[in-house]
N, C-alpha and C positions, 0 to 999 in steps of 0.2 A: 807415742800416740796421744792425742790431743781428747778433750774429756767430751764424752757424745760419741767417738769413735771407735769402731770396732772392727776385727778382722777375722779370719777362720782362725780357727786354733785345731790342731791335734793331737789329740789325747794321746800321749808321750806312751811307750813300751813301758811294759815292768821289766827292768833289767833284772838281769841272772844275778848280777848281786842284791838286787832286792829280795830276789827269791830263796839267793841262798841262805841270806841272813836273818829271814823268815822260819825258814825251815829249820836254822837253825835255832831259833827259840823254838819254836813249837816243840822240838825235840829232847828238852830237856829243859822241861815243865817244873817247876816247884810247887806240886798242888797244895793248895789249905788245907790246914787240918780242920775235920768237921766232929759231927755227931755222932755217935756209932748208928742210932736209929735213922730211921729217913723220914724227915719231916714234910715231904716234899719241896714246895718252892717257898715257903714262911721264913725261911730264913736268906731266899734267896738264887741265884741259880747254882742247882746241886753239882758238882762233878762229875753226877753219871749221865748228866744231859748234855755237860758243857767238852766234857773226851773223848765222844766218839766225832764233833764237829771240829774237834783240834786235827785230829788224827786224820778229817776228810779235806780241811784246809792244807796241813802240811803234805798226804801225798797222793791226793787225787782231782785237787781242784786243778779245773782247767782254764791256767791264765790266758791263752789264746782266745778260749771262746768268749772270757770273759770282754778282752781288746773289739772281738770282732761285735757281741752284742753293741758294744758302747758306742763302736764309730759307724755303727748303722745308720749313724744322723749328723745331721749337720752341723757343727759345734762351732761356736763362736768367742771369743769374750770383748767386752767393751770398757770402757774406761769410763768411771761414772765416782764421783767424790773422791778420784784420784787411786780409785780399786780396780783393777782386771777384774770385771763381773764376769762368768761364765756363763753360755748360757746356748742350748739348742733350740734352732727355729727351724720350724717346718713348716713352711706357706703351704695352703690347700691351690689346688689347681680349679678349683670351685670360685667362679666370680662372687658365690650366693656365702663364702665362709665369712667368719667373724672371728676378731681375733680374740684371741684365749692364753691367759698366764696359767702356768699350775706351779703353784708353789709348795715344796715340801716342809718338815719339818725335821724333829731330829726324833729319835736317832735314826736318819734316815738320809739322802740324797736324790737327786735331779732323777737316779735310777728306777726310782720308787714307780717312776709314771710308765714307763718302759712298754707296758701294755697296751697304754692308751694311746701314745704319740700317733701310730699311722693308722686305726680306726677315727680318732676325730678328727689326722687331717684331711682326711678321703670319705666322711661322711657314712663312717657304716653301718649295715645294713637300713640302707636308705632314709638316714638320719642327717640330720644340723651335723655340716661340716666348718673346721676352724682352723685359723694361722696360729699353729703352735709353736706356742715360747716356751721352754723350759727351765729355768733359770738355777744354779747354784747358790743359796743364799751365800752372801760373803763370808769366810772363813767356813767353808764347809766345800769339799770336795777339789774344783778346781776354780775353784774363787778366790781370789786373791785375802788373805786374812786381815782385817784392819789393825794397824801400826799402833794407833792413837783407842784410848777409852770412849763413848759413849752408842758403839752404835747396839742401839736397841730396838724396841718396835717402832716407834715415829722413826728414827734413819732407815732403817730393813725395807719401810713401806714407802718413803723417798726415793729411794734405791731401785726400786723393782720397778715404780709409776715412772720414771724418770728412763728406764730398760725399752719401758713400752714406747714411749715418748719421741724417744731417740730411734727405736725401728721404724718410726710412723703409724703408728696405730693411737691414732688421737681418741677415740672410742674404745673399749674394750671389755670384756668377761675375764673377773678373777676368780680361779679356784683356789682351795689350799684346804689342808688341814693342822691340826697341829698348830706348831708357828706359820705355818705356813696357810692357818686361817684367821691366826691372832694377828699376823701383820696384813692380812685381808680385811677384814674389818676393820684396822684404821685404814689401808687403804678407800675403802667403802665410807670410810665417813672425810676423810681429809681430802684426799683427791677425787673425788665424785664429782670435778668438770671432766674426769677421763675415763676413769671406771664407771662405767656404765651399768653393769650389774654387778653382783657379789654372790657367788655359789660356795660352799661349805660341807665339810661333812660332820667340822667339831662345831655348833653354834653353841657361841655363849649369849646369857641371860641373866638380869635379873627376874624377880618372881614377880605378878602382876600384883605390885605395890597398890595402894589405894593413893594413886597421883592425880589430881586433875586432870590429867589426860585419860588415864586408865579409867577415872571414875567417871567420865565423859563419852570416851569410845567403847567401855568394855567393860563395864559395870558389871557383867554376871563371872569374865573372869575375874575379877576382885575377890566378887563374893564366894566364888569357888577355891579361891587361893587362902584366902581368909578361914575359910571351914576345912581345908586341908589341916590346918595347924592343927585344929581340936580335934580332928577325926582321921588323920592320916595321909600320904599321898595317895596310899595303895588304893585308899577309899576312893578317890576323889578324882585321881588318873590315870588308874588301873594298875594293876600289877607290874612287876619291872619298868613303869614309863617313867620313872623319878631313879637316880641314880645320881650323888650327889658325890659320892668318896673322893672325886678327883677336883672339887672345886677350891679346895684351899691348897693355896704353892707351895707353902713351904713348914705347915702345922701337922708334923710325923705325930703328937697325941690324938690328934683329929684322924689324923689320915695316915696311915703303916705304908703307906705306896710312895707318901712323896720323901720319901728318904733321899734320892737322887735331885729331885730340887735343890732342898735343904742345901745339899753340900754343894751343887755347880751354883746354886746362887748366893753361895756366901763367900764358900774357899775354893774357885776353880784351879787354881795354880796347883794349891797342893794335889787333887784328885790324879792332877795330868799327868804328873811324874808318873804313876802307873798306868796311865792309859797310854801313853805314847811310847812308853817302853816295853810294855806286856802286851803282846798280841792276845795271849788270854785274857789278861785283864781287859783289856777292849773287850772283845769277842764274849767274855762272863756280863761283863755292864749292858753289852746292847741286845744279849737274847734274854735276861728280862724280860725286858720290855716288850719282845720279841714274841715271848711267852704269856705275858700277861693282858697285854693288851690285845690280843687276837681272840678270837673265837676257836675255841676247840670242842669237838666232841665231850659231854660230861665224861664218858667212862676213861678217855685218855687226855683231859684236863693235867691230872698229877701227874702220867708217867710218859709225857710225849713234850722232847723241847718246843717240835714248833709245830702251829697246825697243820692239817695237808693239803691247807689252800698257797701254804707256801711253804717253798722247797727250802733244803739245806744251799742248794746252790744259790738260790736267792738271797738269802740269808747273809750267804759269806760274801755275794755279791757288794751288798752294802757295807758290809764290815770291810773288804778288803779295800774299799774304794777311802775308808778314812783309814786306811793304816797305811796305804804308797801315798797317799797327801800328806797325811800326820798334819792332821786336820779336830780330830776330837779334842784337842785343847783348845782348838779356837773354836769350836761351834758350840763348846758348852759355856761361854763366856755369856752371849745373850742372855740366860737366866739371872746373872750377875748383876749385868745392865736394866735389863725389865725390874728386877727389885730395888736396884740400887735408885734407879731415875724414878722411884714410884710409881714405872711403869703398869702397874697393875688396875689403874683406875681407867685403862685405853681398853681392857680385855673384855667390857661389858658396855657401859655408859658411853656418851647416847644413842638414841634410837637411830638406827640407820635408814635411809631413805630412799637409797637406789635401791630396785627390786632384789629383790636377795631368794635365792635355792638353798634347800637346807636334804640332803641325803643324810639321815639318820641312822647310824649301823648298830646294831645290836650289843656288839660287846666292844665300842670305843670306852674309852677314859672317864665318862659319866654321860649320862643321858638327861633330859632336861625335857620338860611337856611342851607341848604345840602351843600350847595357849601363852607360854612365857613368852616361847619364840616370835609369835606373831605381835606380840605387843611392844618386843624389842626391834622391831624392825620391818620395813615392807615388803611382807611374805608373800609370793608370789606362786610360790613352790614346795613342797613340804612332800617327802617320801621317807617313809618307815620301812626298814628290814627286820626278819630276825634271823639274820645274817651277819658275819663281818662282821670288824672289829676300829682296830684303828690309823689299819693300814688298809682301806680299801681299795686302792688300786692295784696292790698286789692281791689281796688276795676277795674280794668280790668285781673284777674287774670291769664283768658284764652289766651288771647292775650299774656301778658307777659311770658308766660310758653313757648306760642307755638314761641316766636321769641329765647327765648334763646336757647330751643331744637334745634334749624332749625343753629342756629350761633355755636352748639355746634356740630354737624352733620358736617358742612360745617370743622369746625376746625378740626376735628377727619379725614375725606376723605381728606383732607388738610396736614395732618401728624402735624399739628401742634401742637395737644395736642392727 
């Protein structure tokens, strides 16, 4: 296959030797040894949240249905810097759609979106319908892994605009969260002769600095950022609207969460040996995050693994999907490359200029005020939940459907896409 081209692909069976060999870990577990007390999740994820989804993985999960969800859609991959990209397209039957990238992050895959694909290609409930792309970032799922060191956020956001490029869609709306909003925003600033908008649910920012520009367009956010320092956020932008614990990558005294940065962005090799050979270990590493970053009812916060906007099948849906690629050593490499290449000065700086939607959930990775947002960039769109977390396409689906319809409406009456 020559580089630009693409062809169907089909999402290959899990053979019975996968299965068996599966099963047979899961079966004969070496659990850690822990505390006597139960700390809950401060130390991490506990053994009595992480056994009962061993024991649902090893003998109730149903690999069939899993097959039959996936190949619901159209599945492709194309050849783009010499990688099998993966990637599901679903053209709308609607002459009126626009085309639309959703790009996920980790720990997570293409599955994440699963909800949305046939509500925005078919325009529902009488909403902005769209030619949906679903893409695999490279070394994640059924993406081809890359050979060679550097691809990080500038490659990832090459890669994806060049996906789009190649289907024909010279115009287009990118989603993402996660990395899969951090390589949106370069897309949104580097390739913005083709991304035509930029939608988000993680926006990053910095604080309305006292810049010539700030102190020209927006002088009273200045001066309310400015009085925030002496008098607080809470003062200043209300309660819970500042959320700040997830801003620093890889500084575990600053921040107790980024302990998993830390380590895939320093020593991925070592971590992988237990990811790729432990189904628990996988399985322990991704319902963390699983756990922590979603929204749970307070009263079952400590003693529930995952909320009940998303299911255990779900769950193992994603996990099983990096354990038959054996893919989580390559997908955690990108934090590698983004620290290594300095990549971290692409994650905020500068202002972005194609219109940008910002879907703000409630209990993502850290929250950030409107007035940062809109000074980082040309805000068009701005929606607050107090809802959802940090996956919301799993689990606030409706909501996310209905803001991107509505930003994608607005762009279309807009002439912009």
């Amino acid at each position: 296959m020559r580089e630009g081209e693409y062809e169907k692909f089909e999402v290959p069976d899990v053979t019975k030797a996968q299965i068996d060999q599966l099963q047979a870990k899961l079966n004969s577990v070496v659990w850690p040894n822990e505390l006597e007390e139960n700390y809950g999740w401060s130390y991490g994820a506990p053994t009595w949240a992480v056994k009962p989804l061993v024991e649902e993985w090893a003998h109730s999960f149903d690999w069939q249905e899993l097959k039959a969800t996936i190949n619901r859609w159209h599945h492709y991959r194309m050849k783009i810097d010499g990688l099998l990209v993966h990637f599901i397209h679903e053209p709308s039957s609607n002459p009126d759609a626009i085309p639309i990238v959703l790009l996920h992050g980790w720990p997570s895959t293409f599955y994440e979106f699963y909800k949305l694909i046939k509500p925005l290609r078919d325009g529902a409930n009488n909403g902005q319908s769209f030619h949906v792309v679903v893409p695999s970032l490279p070394g994640y799922g059924y993406s081809e892994a890359p050979k060679v060191k550097g691809y990080g956020v500038k490659k990832m956001a090459s890669i994806i605009n060049r996906l789009m490029i190649n289907l024909g869609y010279d115009k287009y709306l990118h989603h993402g969260g996660d990395w899969g909003g951090i390589i949106g925003r370069q897309i949104a600033l580097k390739h913005n002769n083709h991304c035509a908008a930029f939608h988000t649910n993680l926006p990053m920012a910095l604080p309305t600095l006292p810049t010539p520009r700030n102190l020209l367009f927006h002088p009273w956010k200045v001066i309310k950022f400015l009085l925030s320092i002496i008098l607080g956020f809470k003062l200043m932008y209300g309660k819970g609207k500042v959320n700040l614990a997830g801003a620093t990558f890889a500084n575990a005294e600053r921040n107790y969460d980024c302990g998993y940065r830390s380590i895939q962005g320093t020593k991925p090799y070592t971590l992988a040996y237990g990811l790729s050979d432990s189904p628990v270990g996988l399985l322990g590493w991704m319902l963390e995050k699983y756990h922590d970053w979603t929204c749970h009812p307070a009263e079952t916060r400590d003693t529930e693994a995952l909320p009940p906007t998303i299911s255990s099948k779900e769950f193992l849906t994603q996990v099983s999907i990096y354990w038959i690629t054996n893919t989580m050593s390559s997908s955690i490499r990108i934090y590698y490359e983004c620290l290594h290449q300095n990549e971290l000065r692409y994650l905020v700086p500068p202002r972005i200029k194609i219109p940008m939607g910002v879907s703000a959930f409630d209990h993502d990775v850290f929250k950030l005020p409107r007035d940062w947002i809109a000074t980082s960039g040309n805000l068009h769109q701005y929606t607050e939940t107090d809802c959802g977390g940090h996956f919301p396409s799993l689990e606030e689906p409706q909501i996310l459907l209905s803001d991107i319809q509505r930003f994608g409406k607005h762009l279309r009456q807009s002439h912009i896409l």
